[in-house]
C-alpha positions as CSV (number, residue, x, y, z in Angstrom):
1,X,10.2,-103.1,-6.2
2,X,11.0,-105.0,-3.2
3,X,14.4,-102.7,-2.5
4,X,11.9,-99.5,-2.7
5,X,9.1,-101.1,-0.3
6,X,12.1,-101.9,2.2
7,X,13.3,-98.0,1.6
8,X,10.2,-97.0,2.4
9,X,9.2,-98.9,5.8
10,X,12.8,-98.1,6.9
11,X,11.8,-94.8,5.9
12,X,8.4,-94.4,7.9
13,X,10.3,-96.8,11.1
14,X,13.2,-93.6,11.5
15,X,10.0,-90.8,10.9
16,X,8.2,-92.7,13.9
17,X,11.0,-93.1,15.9
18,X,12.6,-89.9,15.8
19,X,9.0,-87.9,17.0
20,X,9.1,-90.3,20.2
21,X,12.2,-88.4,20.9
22,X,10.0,-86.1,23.0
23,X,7.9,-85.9,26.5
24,X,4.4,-83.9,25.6
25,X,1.8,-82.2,27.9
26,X,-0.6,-80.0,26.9
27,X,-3.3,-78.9,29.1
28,X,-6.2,-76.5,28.0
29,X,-8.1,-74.5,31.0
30,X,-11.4,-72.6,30.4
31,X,-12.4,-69.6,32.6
32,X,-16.0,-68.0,32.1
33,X,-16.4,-64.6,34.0
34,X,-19.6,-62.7,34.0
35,X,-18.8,-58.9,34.3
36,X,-21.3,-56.4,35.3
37,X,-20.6,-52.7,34.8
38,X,-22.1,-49.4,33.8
39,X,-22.5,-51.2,30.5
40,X,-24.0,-54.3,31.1
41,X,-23.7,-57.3,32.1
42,X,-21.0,-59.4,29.5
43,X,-19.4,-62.8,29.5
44,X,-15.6,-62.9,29.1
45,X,-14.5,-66.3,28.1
46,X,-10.8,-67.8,29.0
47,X,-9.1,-70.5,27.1
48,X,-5.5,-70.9,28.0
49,X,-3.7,-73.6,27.2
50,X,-0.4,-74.8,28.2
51,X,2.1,-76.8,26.4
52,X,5.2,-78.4,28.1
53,X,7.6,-79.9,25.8
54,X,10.6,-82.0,26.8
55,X,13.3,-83.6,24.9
56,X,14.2,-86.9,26.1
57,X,18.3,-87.8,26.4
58,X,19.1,-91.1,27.6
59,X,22.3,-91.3,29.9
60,X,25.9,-92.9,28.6
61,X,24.7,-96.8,28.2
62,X,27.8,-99.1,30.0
63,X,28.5,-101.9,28.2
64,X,26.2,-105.2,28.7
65,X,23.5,-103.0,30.2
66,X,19.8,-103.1,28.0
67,X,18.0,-100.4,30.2
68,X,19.3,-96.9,30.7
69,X,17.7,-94.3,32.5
70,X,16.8,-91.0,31.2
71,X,19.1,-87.7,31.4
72,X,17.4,-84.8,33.0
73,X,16.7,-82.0,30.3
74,X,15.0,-78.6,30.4
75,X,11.4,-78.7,29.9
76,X,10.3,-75.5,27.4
77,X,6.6,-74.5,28.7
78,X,4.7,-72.1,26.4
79,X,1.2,-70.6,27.4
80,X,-1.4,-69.0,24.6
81,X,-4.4,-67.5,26.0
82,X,-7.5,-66.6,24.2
83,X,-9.8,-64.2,25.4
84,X,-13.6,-64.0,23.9
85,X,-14.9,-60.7,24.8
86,X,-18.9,-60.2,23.6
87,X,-18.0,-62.9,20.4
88,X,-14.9,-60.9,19.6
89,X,-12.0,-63.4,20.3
90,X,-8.2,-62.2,20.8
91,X,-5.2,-64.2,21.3
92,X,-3.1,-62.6,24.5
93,X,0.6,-63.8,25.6
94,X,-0.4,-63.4,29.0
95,X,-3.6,-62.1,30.6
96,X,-2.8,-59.0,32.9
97,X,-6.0,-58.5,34.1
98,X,-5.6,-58.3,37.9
99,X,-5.6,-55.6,41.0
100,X,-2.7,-53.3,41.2
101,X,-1.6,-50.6,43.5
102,X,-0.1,-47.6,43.2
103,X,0.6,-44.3,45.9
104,X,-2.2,-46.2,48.0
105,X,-4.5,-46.1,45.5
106,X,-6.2,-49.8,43.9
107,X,-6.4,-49.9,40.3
108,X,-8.5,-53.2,38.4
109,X,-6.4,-53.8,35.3
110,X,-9.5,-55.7,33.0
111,X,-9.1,-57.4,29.6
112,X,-11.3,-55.7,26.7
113,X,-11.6,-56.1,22.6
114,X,-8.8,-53.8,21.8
115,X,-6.4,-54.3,25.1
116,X,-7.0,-53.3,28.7
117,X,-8.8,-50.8,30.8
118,X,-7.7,-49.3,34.0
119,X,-10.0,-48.7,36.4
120,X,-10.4,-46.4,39.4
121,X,-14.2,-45.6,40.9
122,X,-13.4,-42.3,39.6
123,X,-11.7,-42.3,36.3
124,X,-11.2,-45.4,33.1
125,X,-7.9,-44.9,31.7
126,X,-6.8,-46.7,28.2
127,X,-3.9,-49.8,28.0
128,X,-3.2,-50.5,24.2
129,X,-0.3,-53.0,23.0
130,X,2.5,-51.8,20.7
131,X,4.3,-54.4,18.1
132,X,6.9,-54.5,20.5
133,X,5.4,-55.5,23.6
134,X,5.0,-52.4,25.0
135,X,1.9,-50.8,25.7
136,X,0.4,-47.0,25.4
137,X,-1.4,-45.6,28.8
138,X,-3.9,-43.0,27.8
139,X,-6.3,-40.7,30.3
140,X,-7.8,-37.3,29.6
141,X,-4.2,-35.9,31.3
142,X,-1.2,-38.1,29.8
143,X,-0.1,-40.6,27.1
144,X,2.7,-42.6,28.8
145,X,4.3,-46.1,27.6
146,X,4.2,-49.2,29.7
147,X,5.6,-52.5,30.1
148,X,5.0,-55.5,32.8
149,X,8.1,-56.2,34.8
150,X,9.2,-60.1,35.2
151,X,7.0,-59.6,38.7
152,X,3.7,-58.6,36.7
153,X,4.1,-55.1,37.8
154,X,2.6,-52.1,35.3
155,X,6.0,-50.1,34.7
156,X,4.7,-46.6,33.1
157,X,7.2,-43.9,31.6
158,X,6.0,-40.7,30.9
159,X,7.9,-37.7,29.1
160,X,7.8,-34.5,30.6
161,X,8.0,-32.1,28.1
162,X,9.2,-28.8,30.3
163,X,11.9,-30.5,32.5
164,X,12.9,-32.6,29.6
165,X,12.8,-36.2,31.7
166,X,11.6,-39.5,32.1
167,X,9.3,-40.1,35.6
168,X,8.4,-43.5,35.8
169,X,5.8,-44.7,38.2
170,X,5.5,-48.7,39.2
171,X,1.9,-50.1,39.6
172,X,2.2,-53.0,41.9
173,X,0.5,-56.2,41.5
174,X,-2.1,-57.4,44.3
175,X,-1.7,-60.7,44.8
């Protein structure tokens, strides 16, 4: 009995010790946006939260030394972003919604239930996500497939049927 006690609370001491092996942030910022349009008026509610998690090393202890200090180590940050459109919610890697640009022309890239629009004052084109983290542009003239570059630009590819090739236009990001 006492052997299987002493198992036990050395058991629970390594568990305790061994998740202190780690630096922990996580930080949760909320974003409420009222959005008027031809539609309405409709609240779009942000919740993204941030988690920075770093494992600590300690540096090579010389002999007769009690303190050491702690070895730098890369810090991993992931971001999850939940978007609450009209009571719908939707979990998105990273909101896009911004201005862009493109042959001098200002495009408003806006979050909705089933992806993104694309706005111009004269046309609403659709953004939809693939499984693969691509995304399908549709207006009344095309169906292209798109991507964001690792500057946040909208990359769209477009097949031309007659000439048998690939144009590829680059929506810059307004920042």
């Amino acid at each position: 009995m006492k052997t299987t006690a002493l198992g036990m609370f050395a058991l629970l001491l390594s568990l305790s010790t061994q998740a202190q092996n780690q630096n922990k942030k996580v930080e949760t910022i909320t974003t409420t946006t009222t959005v008027k349009d031809n539609k309405g008026e409709r609240k779009v509610v942000k919740n993204e939260e941030v988690k920075e998690v770093q494992d600590i090393q300690l540096k090579e202890v010389p002999e007769g030394t009690l303190n050491t200090d702690i070895q730098p180590t890369p810090t991993q940050v992931t971001a999850i972003t939940k978007v609450n459109i009209n009571g719908e919610e939707r979990i998105v890697d990273v909101d896009r919604s911004a201005y862009y640009s493109y042959n001098g022309e200002k495009y408003q890239v806006l979050s909705d239930k089933s992806g993104y629009t694309v706005s111009t004052p004269n046309n609403v084109s659709l953004l939809r996500r693939t499984a693969n983290n691509t995304y399908i542009y549709k207006n009344k003239d095309k169906f292209s497939i798109g991507h964001f570059d690792a500057n946040g630009n909208l990359v769209l590819e477009t097949y031309n049927e007659k000439t048998d090739t690939v144009s590829v236009e680059v929506f810059n990001l307004q920042k």
